[in-house]
C-alpha positions in Angstrom: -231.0 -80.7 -261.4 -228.8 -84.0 -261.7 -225.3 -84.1 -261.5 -223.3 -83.0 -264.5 -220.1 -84.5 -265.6 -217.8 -82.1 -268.1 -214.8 -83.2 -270.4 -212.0 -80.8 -270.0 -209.1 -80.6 -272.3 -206.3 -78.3 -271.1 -202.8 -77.6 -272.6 -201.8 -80.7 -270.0 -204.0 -83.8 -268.9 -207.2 -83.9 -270.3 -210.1 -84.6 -267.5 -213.4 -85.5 -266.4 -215.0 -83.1 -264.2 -218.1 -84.5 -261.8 -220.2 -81.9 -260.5 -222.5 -82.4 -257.6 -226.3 -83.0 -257.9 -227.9 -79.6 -257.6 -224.3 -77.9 -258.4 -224.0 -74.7 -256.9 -221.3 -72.2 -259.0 -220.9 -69.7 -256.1 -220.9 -72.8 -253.6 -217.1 -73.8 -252.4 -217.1 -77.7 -252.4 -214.2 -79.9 -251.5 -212.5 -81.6 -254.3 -211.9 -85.3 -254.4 -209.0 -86.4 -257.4 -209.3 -89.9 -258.6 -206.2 -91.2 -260.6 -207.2 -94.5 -262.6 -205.3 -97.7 -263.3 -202.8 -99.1 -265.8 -205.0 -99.6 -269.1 -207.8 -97.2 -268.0 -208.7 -93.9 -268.6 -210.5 -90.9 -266.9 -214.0 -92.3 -267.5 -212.7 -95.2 -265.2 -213.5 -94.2 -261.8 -215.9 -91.8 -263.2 -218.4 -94.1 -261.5 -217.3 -94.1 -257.7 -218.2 -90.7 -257.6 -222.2 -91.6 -256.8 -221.1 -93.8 -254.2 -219.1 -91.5 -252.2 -221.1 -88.7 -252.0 -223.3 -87.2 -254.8 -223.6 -83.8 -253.3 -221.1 -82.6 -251.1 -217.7 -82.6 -253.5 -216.8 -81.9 -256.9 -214.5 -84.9 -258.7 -212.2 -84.4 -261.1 -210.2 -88.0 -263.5 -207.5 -86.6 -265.6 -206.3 -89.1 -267.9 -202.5 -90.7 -267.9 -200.6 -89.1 -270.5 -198.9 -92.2 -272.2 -201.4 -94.2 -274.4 -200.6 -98.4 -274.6 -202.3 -100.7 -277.4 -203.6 -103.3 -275.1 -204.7 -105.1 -277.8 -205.2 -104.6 -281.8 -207.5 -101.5 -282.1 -208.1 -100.8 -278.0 -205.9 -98.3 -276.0 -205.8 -98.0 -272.5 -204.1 -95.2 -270.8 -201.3 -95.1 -268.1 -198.7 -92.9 -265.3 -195.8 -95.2 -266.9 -195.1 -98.6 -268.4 -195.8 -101.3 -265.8 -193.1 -101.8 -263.1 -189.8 -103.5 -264.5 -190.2 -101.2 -267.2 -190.6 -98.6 -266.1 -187.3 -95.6 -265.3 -187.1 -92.8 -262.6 -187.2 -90.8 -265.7 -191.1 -92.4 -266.7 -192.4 -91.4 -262.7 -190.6 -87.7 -262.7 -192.4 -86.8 -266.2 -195.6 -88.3 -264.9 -195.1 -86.5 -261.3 -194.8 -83.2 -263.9 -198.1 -83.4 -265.4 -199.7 -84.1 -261.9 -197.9 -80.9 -260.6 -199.3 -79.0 -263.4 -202.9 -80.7 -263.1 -203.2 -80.6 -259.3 -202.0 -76.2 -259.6 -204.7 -76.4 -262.3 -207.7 -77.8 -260.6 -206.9 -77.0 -256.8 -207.1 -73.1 -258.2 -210.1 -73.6 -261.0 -212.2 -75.1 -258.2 -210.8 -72.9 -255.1 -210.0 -76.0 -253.4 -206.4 -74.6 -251.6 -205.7 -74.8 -247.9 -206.0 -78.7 -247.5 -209.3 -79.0 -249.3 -208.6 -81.4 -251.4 -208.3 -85.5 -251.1 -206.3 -87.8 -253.3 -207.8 -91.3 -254.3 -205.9 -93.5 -256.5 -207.0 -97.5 -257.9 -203.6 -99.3 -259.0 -200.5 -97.1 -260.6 -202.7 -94.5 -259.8 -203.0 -95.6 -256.5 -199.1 -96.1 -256.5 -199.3 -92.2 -258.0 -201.4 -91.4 -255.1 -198.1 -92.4 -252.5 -195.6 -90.6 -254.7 -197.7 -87.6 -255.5 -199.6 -87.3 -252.1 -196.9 -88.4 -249.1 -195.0 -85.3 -250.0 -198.1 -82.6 -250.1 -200.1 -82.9 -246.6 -201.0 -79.1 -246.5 -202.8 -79.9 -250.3 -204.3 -83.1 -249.8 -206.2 -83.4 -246.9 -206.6 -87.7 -246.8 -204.8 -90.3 -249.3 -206.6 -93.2 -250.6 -205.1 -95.9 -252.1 -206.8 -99.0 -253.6 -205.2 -102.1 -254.9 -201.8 -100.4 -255.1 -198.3 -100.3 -254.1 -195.9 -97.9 -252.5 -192.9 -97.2 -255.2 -189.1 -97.5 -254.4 -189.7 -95.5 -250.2 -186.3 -94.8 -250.4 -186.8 -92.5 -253.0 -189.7 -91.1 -250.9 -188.4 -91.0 -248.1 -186.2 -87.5 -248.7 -189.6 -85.9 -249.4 -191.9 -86.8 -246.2 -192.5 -84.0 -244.1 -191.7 -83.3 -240.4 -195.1 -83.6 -239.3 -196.5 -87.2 -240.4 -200.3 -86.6 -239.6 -201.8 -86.7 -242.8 -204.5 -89.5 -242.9 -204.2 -92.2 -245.1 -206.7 -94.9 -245.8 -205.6 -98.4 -247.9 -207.4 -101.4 -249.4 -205.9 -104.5 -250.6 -207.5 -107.9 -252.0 -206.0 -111.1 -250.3 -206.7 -112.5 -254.0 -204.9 -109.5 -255.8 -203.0 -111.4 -258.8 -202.3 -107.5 -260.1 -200.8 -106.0 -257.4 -199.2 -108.6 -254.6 -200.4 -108.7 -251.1 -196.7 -108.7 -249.7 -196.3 -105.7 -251.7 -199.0 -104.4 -249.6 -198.3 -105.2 -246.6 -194.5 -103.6 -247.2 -196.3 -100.4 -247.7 -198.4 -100.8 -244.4 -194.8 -101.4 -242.4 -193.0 -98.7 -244.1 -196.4 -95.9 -243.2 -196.3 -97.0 -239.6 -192.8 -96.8 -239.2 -192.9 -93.3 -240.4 -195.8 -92.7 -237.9 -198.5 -91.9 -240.3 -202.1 -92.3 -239.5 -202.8 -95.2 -241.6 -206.2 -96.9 -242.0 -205.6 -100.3 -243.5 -207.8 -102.7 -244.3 -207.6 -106.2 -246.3 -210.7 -107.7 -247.8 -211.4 -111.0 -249.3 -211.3 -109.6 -253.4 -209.0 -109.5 -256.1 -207.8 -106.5 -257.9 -211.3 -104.8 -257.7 -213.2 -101.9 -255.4 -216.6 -103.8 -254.2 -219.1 -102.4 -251.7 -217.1 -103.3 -249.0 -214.7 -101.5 -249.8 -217.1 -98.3 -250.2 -218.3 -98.9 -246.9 -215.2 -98.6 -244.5 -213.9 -96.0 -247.1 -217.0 -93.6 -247.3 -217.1 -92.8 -243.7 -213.3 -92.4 -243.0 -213.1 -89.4 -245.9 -216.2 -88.0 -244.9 -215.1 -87.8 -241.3 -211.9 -86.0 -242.4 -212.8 -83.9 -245.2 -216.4 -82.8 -245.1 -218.8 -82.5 -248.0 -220.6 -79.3 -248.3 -223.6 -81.3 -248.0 -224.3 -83.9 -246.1 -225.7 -86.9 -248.2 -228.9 -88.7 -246.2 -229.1 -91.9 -248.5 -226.3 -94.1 -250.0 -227.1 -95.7 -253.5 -224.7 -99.1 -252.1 
């Protein structure tokens, strides 16, 4: 049996579940939550889920709650207007509906007690800071690809005492989205708060190639397991 992917739509965020080939119902797998990109939507990063592991975790993409016209007839999705316009008012509403969706999925897929990591490409990567920093005892490991850390003074309040939690970041020395000094500001600002910060720059733009994949794969595997162990990678 081949892997199943379900669209959910709840009173909150509507999301993509991605369920492990050979999906076991009584099984408990670790959950892996992948918040897309400005302009995107939850079928976005539907497709990393093969590449990581296509049998040890169940994925979930919930969709951004504020819709954009990117251009006459197409809508993209997104956390909050792009930076400069967007208010503390625009992240707090957007940190709501993640509070709601995380409570949500964490129970529906019995994924409490640090079984959970938290991957984010872009604002959803800058999502992934804001959300995840703060919540070490849900989210095992951080990922965040092509993104920025927001405003760390209004972090900052919110870190806890024990700085431990992993964290794993990739940035394009050719990003034109997302700067590389912007980057690199988020790498200074982790190591002074001690975290345990994997961070890597590649030669790409605002992208997630096979490279990527490669140093990323092992480093979540290593901290939180699948349930089964996956013998051949399809990159």
């Amino acid at each position: 049996m081949h892997a199943e992917q379900r669209r959910v739509a709840g009173e909150g965020l509507h999301y993509l579940a991605i369920f492990p080939d050979d999906y076991d119902a009584d099984a408990n797998y670790p959950l892996v939550v992948m918040l897309h990109g400005f302009g995107a939507n939850m079928q976005d990063l539907a497709g990393l889920a093969p590449s990581i592991n296509r049998k040890g975790y169940v994925y979930v993409c919930p969709n951004a709650p504020i819709p954009f016209e990117l251009a006459p007839g197409m809508v993209g999705y997104g956390w909050h207007p792009p930076r400069g316009q967007a208010t503390e008012e625009h992240y707090e509403q957007a940190e709501a509906f993640l509070d709601a969706f995380f409570t949500q999925v964490i129970g529906e897929f019995r994924a409490d007690g640090g079984r959970a990591a938290l991957l984010g490409f872009s604002q959803g990567g800058g999502m992934t800071y804001r959300m995840g920093l703060g919540q070490p005892d849900t989210f095992a490991a951080l990922v965040a690809l092509s993104a920025s850390l927001p405003d760390p003074e209004v972090l900052r309040p919110r870190l806890p005492d024990h700085r431990n939690q992993p964290v794993f970041v990739a940035h394009g020395l050719h990003d034109q989205m997302v700067s590389m000094d912007s980057a690199r500001r988020t790498r200074e600002f982790l190591d002074a708060e001690d975290y345990n910060l994997s961070y890597h720059e590649y030669s790409m733009g605002h992208e997630i190639p096979v490279e990527v994949l490669r140093d990323m794969v092992p480093w979540l595997e290593s901290i939180l397991p699948p349930l089964v162990e996956e013998t051949d990678r399809i990159y």
